[in-house]
N, C-alpha and C positions, 0 to 999 in steps of 0.2 A: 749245425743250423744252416736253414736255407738263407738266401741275402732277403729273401722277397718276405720268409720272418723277422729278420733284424730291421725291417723298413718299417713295418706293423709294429713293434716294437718302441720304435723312434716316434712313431708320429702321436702313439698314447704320451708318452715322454713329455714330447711337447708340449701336450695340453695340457701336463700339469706344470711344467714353469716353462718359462723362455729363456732363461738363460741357460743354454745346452753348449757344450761345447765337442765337436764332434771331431777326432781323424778316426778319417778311412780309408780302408783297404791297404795297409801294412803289412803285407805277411800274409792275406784272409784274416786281417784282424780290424777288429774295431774299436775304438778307445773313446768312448763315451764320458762326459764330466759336468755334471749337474749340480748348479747351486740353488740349494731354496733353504727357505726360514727353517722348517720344520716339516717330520714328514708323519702324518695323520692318516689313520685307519680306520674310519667309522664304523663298513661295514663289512660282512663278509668277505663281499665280490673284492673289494678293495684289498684285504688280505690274501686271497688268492690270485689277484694281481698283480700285489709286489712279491709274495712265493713262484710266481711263475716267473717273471722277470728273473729275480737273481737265481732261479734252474739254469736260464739259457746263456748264466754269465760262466767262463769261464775265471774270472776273476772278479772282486767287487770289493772299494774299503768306502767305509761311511766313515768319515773325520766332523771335526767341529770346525769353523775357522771364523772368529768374530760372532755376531748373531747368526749366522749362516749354516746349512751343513754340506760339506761337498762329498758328493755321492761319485765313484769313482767307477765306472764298471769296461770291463774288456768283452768285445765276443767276438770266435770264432767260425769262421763257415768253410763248407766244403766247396 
């Protein structure tokens, strides 16, 4: 993945919560950590939103933690 993808990426991210928690450029890696209440698919687009997101992850765990969920994803780029 391009970086100029994983920026397009982040910034949809953001507008669904603010509490993002970001390192970059590890290795060309990315360690993204996101907490929100719950995660809601109304419609299509939305679901082919989050199926494209976790494609470009190389890794992703969804845990529970308190009422929260912490969404954990890594990505890669050349």
């Amino acid at each position: 993945m391009r970086r100029a993808t994983f920026i397009r990426i982040l910034a949809g991210i953001k507008l669904v919560s603010n509490n993002v928690s970001i390192v970059e450029n590890f290795n060309n890696k990315a360690l993204v950590t996101i907490r929100v209440p719950e995660i809601v698919g109304e419609s299509p687009k939305q679901f082919r939103s989050l199926k494209k997101v976790l494609s470009y992850c190389s890794y992703y765990s969804i845990r529970p933690d308190d009422d929260e969920l912490v969404i954990t994803l890594e990505f890669e780029w050349q």
